[in-house]
C-alpha positions as CSV (number, residue, x, y, z in Angstrom):
1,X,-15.3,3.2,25.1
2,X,-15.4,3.1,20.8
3,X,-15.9,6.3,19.3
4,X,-18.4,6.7,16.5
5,X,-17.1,9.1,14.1
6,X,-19.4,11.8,12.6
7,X,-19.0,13.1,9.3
8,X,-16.9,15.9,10.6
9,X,-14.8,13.6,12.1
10,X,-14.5,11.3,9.2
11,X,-12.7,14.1,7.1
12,X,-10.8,15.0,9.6
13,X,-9.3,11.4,10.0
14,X,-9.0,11.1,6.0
15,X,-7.0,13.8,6.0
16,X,-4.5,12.5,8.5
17,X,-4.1,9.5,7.5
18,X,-3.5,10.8,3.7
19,X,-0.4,12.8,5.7
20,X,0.3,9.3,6.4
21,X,-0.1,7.5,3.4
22,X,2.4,11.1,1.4
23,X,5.0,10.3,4.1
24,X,5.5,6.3,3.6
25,X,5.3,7.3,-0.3
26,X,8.5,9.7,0.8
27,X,10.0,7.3,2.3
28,X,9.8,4.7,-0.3
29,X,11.6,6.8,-2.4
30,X,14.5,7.8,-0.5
31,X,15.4,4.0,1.9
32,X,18.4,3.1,0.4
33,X,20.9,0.3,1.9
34,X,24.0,3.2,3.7
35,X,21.5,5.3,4.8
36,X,21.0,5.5,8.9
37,X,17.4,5.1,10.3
38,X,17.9,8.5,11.9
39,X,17.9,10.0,8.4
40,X,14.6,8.4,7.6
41,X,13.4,9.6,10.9
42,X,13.9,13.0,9.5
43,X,12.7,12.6,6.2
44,X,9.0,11.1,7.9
45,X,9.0,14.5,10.2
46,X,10.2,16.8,7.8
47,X,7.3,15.8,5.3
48,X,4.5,15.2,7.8
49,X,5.1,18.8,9.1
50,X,5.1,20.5,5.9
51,X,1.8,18.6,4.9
52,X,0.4,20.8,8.3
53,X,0.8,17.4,11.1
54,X,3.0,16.5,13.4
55,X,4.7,13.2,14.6
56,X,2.8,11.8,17.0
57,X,4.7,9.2,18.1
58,X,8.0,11.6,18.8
59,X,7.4,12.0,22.5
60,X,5.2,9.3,23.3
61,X,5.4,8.7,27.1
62,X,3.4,5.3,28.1
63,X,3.7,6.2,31.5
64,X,6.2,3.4,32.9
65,X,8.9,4.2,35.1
66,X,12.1,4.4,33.9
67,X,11.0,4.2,30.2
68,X,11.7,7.5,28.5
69,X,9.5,8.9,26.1
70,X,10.0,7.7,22.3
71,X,12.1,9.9,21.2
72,X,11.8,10.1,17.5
73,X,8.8,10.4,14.7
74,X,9.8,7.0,13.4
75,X,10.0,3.2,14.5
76,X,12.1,1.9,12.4
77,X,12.7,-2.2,13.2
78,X,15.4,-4.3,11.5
79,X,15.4,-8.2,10.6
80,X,14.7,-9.8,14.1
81,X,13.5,-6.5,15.6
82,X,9.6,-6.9,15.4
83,X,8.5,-3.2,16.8
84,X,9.2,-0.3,18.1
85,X,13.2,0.3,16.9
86,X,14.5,3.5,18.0
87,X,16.3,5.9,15.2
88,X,19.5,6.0,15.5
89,X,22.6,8.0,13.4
90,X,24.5,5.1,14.3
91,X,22.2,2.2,13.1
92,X,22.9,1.7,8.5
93,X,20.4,0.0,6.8
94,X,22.4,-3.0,4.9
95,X,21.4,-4.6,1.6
96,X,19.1,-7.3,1.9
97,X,17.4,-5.7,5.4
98,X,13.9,-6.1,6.2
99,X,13.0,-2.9,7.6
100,X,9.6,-2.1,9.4
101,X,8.4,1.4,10.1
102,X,5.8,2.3,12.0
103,X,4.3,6.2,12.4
104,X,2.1,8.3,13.5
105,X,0.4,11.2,12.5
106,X,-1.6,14.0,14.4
107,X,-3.7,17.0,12.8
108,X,-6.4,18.6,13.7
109,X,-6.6,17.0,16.7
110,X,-7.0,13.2,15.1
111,X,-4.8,10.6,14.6
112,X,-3.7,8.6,11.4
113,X,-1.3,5.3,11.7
114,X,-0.2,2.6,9.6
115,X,3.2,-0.1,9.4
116,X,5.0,-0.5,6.2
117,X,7.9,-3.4,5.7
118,X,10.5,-2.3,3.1
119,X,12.8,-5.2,1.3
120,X,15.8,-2.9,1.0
121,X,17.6,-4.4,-2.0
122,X,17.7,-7.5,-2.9
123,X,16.6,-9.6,-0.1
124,X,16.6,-13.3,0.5
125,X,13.3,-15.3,-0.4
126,X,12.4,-16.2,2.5
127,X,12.1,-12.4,3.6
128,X,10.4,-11.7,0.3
129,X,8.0,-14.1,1.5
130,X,7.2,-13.3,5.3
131,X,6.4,-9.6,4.0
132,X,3.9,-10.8,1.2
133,X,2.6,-12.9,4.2
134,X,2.2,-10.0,6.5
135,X,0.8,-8.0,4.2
136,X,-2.0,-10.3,3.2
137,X,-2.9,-10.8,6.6
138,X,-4.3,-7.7,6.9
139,X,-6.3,-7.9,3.9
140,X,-7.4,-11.3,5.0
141,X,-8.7,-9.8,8.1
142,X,-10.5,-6.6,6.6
143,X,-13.0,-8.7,4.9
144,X,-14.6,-9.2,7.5
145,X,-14.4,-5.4,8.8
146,X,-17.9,-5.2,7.8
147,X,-20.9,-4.0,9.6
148,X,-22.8,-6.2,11.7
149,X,-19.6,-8.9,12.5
150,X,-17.6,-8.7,15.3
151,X,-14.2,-7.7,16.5
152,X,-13.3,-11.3,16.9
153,X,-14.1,-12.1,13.5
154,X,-11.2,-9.8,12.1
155,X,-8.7,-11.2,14.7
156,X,-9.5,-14.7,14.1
157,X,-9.3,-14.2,10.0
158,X,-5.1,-12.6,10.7
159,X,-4.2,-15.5,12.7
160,X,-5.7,-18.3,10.8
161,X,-3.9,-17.0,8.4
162,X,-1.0,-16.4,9.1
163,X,-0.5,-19.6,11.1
164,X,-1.8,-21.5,7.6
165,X,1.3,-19.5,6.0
166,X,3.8,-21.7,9.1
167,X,4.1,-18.2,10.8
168,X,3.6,-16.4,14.2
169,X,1.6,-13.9,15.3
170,X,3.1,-11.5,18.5
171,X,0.2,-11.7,21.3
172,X,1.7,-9.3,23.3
173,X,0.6,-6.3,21.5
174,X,-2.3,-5.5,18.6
175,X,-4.0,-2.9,17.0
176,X,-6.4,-0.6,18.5
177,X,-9.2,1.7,17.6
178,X,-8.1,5.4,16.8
179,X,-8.9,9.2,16.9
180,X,-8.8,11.8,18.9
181,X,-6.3,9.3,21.0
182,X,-3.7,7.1,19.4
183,X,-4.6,4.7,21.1
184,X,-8.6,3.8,21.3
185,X,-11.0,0.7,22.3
186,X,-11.4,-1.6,20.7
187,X,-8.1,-3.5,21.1
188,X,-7.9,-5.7,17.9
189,X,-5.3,-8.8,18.7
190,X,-3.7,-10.8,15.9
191,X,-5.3,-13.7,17.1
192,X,-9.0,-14.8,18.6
193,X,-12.3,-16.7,18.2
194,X,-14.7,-16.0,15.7
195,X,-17.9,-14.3,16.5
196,X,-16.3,-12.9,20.0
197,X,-16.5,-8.9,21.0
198,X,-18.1,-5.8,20.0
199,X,-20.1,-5.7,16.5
200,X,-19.0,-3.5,14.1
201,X,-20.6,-0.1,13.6
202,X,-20.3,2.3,11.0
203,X,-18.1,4.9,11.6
204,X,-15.5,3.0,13.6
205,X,-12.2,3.7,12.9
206,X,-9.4,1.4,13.6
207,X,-5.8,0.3,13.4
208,X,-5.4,-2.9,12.2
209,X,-1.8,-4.2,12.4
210,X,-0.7,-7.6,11.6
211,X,2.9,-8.4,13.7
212,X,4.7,-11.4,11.9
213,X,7.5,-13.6,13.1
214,X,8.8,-16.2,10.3
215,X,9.9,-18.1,13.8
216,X,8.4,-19.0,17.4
217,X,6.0,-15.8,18.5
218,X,8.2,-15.6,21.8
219,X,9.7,-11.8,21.9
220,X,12.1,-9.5,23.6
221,X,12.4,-6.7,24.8
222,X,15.6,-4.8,24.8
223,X,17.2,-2.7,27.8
224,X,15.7,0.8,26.1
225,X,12.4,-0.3,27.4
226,X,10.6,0.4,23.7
227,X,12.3,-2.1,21.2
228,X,11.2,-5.8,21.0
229,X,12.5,-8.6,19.0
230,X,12.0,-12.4,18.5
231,X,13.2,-14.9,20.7
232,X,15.0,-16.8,18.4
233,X,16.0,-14.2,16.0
234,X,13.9,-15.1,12.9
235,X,12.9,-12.4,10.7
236,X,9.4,-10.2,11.7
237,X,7.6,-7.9,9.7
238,X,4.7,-5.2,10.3
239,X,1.8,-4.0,7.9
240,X,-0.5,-1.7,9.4
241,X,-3.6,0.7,7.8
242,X,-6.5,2.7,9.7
243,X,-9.6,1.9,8.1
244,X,-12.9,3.1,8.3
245,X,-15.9,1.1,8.9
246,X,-18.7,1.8,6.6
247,X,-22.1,0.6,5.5
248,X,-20.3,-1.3,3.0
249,X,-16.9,-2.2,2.4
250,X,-14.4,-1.0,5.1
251,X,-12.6,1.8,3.5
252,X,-8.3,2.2,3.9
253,X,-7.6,5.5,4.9
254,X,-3.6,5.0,5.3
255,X,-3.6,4.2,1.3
256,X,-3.4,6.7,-1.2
């Protein structure tokens, strides 16, 4: 079922997702090529605990046997890992890495998530590109996060384009409405038909999260049961924001 927010609730998620938007900021500063992705792990929790949240995503159990629960506040994804990289003290950030990080954050009993993809010095052109890429998808798809379209209208804008761009999107897994769960209806694929699925209401509040592989959108996923990677090994990168539907413009909550 989608969850209308009420005003109450609307603060509530603005100020999660600002603990959000004051952790990637942190983070920003301190990813350095040397560093593990363990450390950044601990920087994310270590700042979204003293700004009154905690990690969601530390924990995370989605209930299949044999797949432990994500065990850090951070996924951090390299180069041809597309989501859901465990931290690890063993695993240094090189110069020239595309590195995605995904978290989320709970206070108050609501949820805030967005995706970043960090160029960590200089990187090649190519990956310079597929970032800018993923990144405008999103934005490609939030103009139409507007009251009275539908859900399909959002998807179809991301994979249009993105495929106009000679990139893939992942089908496997999308964004998702938020809230009081991390995971909410509507799901939101990167992909889809115009003028298919729910209309949009105000007071919606979802996760939109473009997944792109510079390659073929086959994927992988590795023996930990969490991380997945490209087929082929081509680059991938992640941009992800909650927004907030309102009578107007849709409003980014995961942006400071």
């Amino acid at each position: 079922m989608v969850t209308i927010k009420s005003k109450k609730e609307i603060t509530l998620m603005q100020e999660v997702c600002k603990v959000v938007a004051l952790t990637y900021q942190e983070l920003e500063q301190h990813i350095k090529p040397g560093m593990s992705t363990w450390e950044l792990d601990q920087i994310a929790e270590r700042k979204m605990r003293s700004l009154g949240a905690i990690p969601a995503e530390k924990g995370y159990d989605i209930g299949i046997k044999g797949v432990p629960p994500f065990p850090a506040s951070l996924c951090v994804s390299i180069n041809d890992e597309v989501i859901h990289g465990i931290p690890s003290k063993d695993r240094i950030i090189k110069e020239g890495d595309v590195v995605s990080i995904d978290t989320v954050a709970l206070k108050n009993g609501y949820h805030g998530d967005a995706a970043r993809t960090f160029l960590v010095g200089k990187a090649s052109k190519e990956a310079e590109r597929l970032v800018q890429v993923t990144k405008q998808a999103f934005f490609e798809g939030i103009q139409y996060a507007k009251v009275g379209n539908r859900i399909g209208d959002v998807c179809h804008a991301i994979g249009e384009y993105v495929r106009s761009q000679g990139y893939s999107v992942i089908r496997e897994f999308q964004g998702h409405g938020i809230g009081k769960e991390m995971h909410e209806d509507p799901g939101i694929p990167n992909y889809g038909k115009a003028g298919r699925g729910i209309r949009l209401e105000p007071g919606m509040t979802l996760a939109i999260e473009p997944m792109v592989i510079a390659g073929k959108p086959n994927i992988l996923e590795l023996d930990d049961g969490w991380t997945i990677m490209t087929e082929d090994g081509s680059l991938a990168a992640h941009y992800e924001n909650t927004i907030l539907i309102t009578e107007k413009e849709p409003e980014i909550l995961t942006i400071l």
